[in-house]
C-alpha positions as semicolon CSV with decimal commas, in nm:
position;residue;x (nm);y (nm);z (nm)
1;X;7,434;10,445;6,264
2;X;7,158;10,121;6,330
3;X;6,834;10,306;6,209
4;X;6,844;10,502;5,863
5;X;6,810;10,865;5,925
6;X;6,526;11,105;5,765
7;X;6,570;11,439;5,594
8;X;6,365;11,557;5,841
9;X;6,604;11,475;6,141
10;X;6,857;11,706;5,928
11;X;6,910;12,061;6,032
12;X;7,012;12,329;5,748
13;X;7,211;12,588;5,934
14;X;7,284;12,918;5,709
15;X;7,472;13,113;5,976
16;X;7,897;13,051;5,924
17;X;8,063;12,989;6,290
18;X;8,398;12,957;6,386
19;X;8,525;12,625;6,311
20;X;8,290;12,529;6,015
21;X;8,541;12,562;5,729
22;X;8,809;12,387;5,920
23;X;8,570;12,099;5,909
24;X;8,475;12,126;5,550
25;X;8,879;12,068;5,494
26;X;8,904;11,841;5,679
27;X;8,572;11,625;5,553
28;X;8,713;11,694;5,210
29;X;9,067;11,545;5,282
30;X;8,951;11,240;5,478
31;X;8,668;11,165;5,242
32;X;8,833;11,233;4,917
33;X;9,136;11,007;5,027
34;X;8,912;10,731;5,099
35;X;8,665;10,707;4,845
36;X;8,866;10,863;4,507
37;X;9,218;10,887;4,600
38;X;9,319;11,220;4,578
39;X;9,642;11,339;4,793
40;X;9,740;11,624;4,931
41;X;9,702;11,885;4,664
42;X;9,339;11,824;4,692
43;X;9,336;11,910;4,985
44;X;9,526;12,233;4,954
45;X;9,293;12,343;4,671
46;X;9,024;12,277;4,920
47;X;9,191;12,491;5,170
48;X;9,315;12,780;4,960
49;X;8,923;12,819;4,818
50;X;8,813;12,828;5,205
51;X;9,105;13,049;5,263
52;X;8,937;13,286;4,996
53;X;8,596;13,264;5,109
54;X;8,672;13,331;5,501
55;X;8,845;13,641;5,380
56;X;8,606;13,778;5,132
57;X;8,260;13,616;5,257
58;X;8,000;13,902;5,220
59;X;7,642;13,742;5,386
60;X;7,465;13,972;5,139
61;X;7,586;13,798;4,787
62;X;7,753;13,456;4,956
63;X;7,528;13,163;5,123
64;X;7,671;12,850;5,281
65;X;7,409;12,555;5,405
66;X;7,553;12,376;5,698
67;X;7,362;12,024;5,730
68;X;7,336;11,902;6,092
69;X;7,237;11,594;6,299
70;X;7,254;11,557;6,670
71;X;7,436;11,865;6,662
72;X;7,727;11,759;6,442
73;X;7,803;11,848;6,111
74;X;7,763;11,573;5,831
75;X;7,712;11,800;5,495
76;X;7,800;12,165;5,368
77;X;7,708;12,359;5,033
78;X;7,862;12,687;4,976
79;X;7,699;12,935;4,717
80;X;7,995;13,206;4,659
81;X;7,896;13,491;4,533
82;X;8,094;13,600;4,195
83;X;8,036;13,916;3,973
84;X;7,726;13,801;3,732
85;X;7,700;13,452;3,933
86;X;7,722;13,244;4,188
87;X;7,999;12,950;4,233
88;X;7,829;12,629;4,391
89;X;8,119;12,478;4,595
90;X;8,236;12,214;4,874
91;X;7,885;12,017;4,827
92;X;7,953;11,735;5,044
93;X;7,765;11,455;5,301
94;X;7,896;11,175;5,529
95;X;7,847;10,862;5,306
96;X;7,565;10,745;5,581
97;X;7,390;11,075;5,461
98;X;7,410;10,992;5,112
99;X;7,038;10,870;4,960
100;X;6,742;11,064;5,158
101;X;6,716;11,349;4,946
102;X;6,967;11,540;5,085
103;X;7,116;11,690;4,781
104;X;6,795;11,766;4,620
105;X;6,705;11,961;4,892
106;X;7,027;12,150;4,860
107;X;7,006;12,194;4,543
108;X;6,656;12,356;4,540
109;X;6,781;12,555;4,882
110;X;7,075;12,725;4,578
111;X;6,855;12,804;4,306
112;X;6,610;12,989;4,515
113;X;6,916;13,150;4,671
114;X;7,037;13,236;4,305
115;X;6,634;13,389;4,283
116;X;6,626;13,554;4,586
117;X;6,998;13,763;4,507
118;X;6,830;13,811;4,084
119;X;7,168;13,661;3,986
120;X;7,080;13,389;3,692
121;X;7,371;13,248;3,674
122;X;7,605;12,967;3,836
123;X;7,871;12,734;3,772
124;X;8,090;12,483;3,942
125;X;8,391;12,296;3,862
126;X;8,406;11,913;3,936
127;X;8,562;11,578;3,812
128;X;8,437;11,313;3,591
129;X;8,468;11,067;3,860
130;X;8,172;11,236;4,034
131;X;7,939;11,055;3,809
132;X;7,612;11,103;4,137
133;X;7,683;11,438;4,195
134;X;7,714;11,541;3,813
135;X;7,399;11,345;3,756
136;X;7,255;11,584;4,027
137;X;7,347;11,885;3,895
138;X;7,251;11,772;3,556
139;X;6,865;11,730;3,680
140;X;6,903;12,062;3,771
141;X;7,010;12,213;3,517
142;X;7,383;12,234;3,481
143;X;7,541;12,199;3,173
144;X;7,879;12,101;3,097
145;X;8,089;12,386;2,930
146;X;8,452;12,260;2,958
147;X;8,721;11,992;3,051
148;X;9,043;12,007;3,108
149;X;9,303;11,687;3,172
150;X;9,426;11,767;3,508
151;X;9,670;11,568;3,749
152;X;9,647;11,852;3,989
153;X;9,473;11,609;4,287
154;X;9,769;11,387;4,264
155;X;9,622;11,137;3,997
156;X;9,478;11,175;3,665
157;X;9,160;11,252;3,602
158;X;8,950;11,506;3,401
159;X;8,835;11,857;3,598
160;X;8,456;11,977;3,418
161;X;8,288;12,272;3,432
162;X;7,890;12,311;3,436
163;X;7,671;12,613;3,412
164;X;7,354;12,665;3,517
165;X;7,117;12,952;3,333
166;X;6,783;13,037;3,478
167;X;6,697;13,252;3,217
């Protein structure tokens, strides 16, 4: 990409299609690989959690953002509706994506979600190595509640969770 793209050229899409959690996979593999060096398991926990979703996705309690550009997908949030919360998952850009207030807008687009559906709650689960994304969620409001050691993405690394209260 020559010229640096605006949030504005960015299309939020909130309507699921055929095909769109295929790519999230498959984003999540590729990217993953590349830039942290996570194998395979990684990307069958990715799958299994889509698996889960496409089966139980309910558009009244579950809301997934698909960010476009020229008609192709380059980002995807996923806010999955649990009992007494909501589970922010599969947050993800291109790297070219990455800077232009992308995620801020994503994460405001989730906690007026969480408003709009009177839940007040949310968590997600993420690694330590996601030290921009965590700072992210921490400006937000998430809180870390727990770590485990995990070597369950084919190296070691620590898995945290973080909660988010509104009220």
């Amino acid at each position: 990409m020559t010229t640096k793209v605006s949030l504005h050229d960015i299309r939020l899409r909130n309507e699921l299609l055929p095909g769109d959690l295929g790519y999230v996979a498959y984003l999540h593999g590729i990217l993953y690989a590349k830039e942290r060096g996570y194998g395979f398991n990684f990307e069958g926990y990715v799958m299994d959690g889509l698996g889960e979703f496409a089966h139980q996705y309910d558009p009244a309690k579950d809301r997934i953002w698909v960010c476009e550009h020229e008609e192709k997908i380059i980002g995807f949030l996923m806010g999955f509706g649990r009992e007494d919360s909501i589970q922010l998952r599969y947050f993800i850009f291109l790297p070219e994506y990455r800077g232009i207030g992308l995620g801020k807008k994503l994460m405001e687009e989730f906690i007026n979600f969480m408003k709009e559906r009177g839940v007040n709650r949310a968590y997600l689960w993420t690694t330590n190595e996601q030290e921009e994304a965590i700072g992210l969620y921490v400006r937000y409001g998430f809180r870390l509640t727990e770590e485990k050691k995990s070597n369950a993405f084919d190296k070691e690394l620590v898995e945290q969770r973080y909660d988010l209260s509104l009220s």
